[in-house]
C-alpha positions as CSV (number, residue, x, y, z in Angstrom):
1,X,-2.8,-5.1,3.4
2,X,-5.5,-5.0,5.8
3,X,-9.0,-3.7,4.3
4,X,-11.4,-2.0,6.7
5,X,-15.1,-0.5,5.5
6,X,-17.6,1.3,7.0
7,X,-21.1,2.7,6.1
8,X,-23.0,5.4,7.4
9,X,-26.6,5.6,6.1
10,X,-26.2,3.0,3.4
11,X,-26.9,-0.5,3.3
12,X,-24.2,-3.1,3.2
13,X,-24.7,-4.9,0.2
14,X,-22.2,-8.0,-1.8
15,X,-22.3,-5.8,-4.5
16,X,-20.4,-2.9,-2.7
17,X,-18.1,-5.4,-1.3
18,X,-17.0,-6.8,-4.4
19,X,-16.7,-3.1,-5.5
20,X,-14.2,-2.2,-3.0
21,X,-12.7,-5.5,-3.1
22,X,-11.8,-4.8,-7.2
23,X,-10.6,-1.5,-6.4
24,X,-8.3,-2.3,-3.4
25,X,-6.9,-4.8,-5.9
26,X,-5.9,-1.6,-8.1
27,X,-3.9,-0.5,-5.0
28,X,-1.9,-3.5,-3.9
29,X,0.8,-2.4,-6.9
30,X,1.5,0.4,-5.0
31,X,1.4,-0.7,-1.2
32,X,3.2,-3.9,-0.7
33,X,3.7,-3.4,3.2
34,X,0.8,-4.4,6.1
35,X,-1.2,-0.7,6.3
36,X,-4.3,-0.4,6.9
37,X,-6.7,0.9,3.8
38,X,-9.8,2.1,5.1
39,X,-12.8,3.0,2.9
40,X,-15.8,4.9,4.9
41,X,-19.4,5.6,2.4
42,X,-21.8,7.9,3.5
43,X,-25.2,9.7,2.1
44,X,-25.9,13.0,3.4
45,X,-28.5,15.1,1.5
46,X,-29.0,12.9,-1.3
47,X,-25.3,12.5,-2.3
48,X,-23.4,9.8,-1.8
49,X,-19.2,10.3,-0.3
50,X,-17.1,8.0,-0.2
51,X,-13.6,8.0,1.9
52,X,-10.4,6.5,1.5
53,X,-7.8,6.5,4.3
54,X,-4.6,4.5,3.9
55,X,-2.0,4.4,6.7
56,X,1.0,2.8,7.4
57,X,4.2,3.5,9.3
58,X,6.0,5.2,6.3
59,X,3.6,6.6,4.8
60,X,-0.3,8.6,4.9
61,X,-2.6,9.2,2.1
62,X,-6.2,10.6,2.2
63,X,-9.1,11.1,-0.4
64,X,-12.4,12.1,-0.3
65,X,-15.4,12.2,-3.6
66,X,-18.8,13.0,-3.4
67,X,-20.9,12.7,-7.0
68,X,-24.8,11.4,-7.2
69,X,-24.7,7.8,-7.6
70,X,-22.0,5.5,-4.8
71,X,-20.4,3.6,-7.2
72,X,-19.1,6.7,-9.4
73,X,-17.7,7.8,-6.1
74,X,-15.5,5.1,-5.3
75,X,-14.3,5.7,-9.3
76,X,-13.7,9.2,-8.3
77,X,-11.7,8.7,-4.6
78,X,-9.5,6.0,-6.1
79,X,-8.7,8.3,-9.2
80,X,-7.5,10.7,-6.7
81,X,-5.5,8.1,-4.4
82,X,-3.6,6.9,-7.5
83,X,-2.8,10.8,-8.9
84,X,-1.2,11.2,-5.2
85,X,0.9,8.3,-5.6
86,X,1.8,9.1,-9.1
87,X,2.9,12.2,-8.0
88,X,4.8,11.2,-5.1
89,X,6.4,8.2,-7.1
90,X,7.4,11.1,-9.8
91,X,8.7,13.3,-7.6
92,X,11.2,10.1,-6.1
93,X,12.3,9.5,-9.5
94,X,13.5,13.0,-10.2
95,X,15.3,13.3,-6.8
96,X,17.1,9.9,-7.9
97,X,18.0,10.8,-11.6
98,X,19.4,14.0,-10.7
99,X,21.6,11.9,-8.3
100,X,22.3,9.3,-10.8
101,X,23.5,12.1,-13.2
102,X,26.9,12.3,-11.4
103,X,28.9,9.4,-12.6
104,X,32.2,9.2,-13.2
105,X,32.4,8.3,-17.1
106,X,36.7,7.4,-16.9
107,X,38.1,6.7,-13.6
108,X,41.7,6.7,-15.0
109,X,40.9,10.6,-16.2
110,X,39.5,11.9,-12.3
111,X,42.0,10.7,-10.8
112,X,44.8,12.4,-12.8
113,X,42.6,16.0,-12.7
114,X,43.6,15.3,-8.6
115,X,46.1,17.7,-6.9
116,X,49.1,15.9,-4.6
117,X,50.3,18.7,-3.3
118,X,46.9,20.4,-1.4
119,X,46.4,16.4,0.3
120,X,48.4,16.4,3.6
């Protein structure tokens, strides 16, 4: 997974970048392909927004989190990114158990419940 940041009206500091660094780390479990995870941080009247892009060919997902201090919004945008993955990795599951739900439990019995007559 490639990692791509940007700042707009904030100062690049290590600090920030061993920020994002732990927090993509929190991600990889879910992405194991090559997208592209793009964090953008910006301060526009005193509060501090920070962006979170991920895109791949399969799949999209965006959030965005504003609050007063920079680090509390990259706590805030990842919360978000991992209640969207939650959510779609619940809504997989489902699709697949109801699926998984029809099983034959005794072949010997299905295949005596079969009309002869209506095959032609």
């Amino acid at each position: 997974m490639k990692i791509v940041t940007s700042f707009l009206h904030l100062e690049h500091t290590e600090s920030l970048d061993e920020r994002i660094a732990e927090k993509s780390e929190k991600l990889k479990k879910y992405f194991h392909d090559k997208g592209v995870l793009k964090w953008s941080c910006y301060v526009k009247n005193d509060i501090h927004y920070a962006e979170l892009s991920y895109h791949a060919p399969h799949c999209d997902y965006h959030a965005k989190a504003k609050s007063d201090n920079l680090y509390h919004s990259l706590d805030l945008v990842i919360a978000k990114l991992e209640k969207q993955l939650y959510k779609k990795k619940d809504k997989f599951n489902k699709i697949h158990r109801e699926h998984s739900e029809l099983s034959i439990l005794d072949r010997e019995q299905a295949w005596t419940l079969r009309d002869d007559e209506d095959v032609a």
